[in-house]
Backbone as numpy.savetxt, mean C-alpha at the origin, in Angstrom:
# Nx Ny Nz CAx CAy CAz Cx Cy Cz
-2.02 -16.99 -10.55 -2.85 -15.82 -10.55 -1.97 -14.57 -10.55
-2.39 -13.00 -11.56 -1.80 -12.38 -11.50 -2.06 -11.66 -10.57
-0.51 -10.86 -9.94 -0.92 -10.17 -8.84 -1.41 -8.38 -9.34
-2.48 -7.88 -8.83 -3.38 -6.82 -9.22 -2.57 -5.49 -9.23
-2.04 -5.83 -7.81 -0.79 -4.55 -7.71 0.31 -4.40 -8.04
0.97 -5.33 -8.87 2.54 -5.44 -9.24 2.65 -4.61 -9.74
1.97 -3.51 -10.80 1.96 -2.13 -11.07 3.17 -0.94 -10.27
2.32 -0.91 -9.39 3.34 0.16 -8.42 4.12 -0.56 -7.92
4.28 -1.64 -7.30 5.51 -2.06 -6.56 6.78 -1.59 -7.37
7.47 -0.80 -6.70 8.92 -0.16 -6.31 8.70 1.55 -7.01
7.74 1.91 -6.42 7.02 3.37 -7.49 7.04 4.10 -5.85
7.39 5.53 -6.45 7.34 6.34 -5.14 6.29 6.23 -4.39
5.12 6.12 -4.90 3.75 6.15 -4.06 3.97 4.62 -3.29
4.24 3.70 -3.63 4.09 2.37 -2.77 5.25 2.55 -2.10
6.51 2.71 -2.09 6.95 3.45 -1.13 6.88 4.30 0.05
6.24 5.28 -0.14 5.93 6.26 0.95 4.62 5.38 1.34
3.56 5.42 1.04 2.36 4.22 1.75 3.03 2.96 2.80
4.00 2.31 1.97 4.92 1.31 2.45 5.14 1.47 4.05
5.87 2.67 4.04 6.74 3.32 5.38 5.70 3.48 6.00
4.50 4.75 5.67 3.65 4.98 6.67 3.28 3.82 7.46
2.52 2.92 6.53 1.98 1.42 7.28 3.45 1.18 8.23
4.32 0.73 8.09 5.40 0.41 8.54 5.68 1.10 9.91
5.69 2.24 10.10 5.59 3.12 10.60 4.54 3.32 11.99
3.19 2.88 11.50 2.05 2.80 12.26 2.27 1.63 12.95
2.55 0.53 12.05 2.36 -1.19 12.71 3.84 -1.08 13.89
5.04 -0.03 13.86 5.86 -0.44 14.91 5.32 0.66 16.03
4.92 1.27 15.93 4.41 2.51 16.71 2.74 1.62 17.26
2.74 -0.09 17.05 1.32 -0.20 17.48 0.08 0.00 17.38
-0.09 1.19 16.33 -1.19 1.84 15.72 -2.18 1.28 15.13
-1.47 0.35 14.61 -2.35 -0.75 13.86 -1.47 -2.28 13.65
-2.84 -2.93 13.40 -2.41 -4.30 13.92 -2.37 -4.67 12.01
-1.37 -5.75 11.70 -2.13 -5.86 9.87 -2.73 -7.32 9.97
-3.05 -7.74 9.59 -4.49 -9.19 9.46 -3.86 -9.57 8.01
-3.70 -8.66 7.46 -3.52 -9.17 5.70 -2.12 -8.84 5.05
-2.10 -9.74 4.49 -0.43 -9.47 3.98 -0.12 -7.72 3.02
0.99 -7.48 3.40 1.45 -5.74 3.65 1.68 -5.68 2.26
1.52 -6.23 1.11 1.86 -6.06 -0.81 0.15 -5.75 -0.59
-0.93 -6.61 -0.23 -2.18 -6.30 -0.65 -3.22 -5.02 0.18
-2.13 -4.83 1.48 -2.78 -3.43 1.97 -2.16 -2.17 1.38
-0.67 -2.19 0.67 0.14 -0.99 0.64 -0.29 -0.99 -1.80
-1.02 -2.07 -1.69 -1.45 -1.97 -3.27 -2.54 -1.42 -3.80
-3.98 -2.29 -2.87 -4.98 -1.41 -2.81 -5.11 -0.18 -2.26
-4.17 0.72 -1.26 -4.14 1.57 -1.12 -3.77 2.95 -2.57
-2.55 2.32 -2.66 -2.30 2.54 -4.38 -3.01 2.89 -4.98
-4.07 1.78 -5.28 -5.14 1.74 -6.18 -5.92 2.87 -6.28
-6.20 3.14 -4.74 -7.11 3.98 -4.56 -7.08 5.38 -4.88
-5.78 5.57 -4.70 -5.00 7.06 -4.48 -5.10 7.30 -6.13
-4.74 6.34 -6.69 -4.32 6.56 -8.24 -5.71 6.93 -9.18
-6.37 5.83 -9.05 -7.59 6.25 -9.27 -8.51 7.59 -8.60
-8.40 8.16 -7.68 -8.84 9.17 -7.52 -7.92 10.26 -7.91
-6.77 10.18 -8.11 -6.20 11.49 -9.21 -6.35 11.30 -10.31
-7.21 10.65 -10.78 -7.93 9.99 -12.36 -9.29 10.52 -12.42
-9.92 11.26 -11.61 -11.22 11.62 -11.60 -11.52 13.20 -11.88
């Protein structure tokens, strides 16, 4: 199966998203449940697509 987000992976935006999450999860802020390519991709997604509108 292809993966949805391989797009941005290694793109400034999945980067900086990357860290933040990163950032939050050692600071405790948040807990992740789901693997960190499919929270820091659909985030991506989202961002990208709404500077598309």
């Amino acid at each position: 199966m292809e993966d949805p987000y391989e797009i941005f992976v290694g793109k400034p935006l999945w980067e900086v998203i990357n860290k933040g999450i990163n950032d939050l999860a050692e600071n405790k802020d948040i807990e992740e449940t789901t693997n960190r390519e499919y929270i820091v991709g659909y985030l991506c997604k989202l961002i990208t697509e709404s500077e598309n509108e």
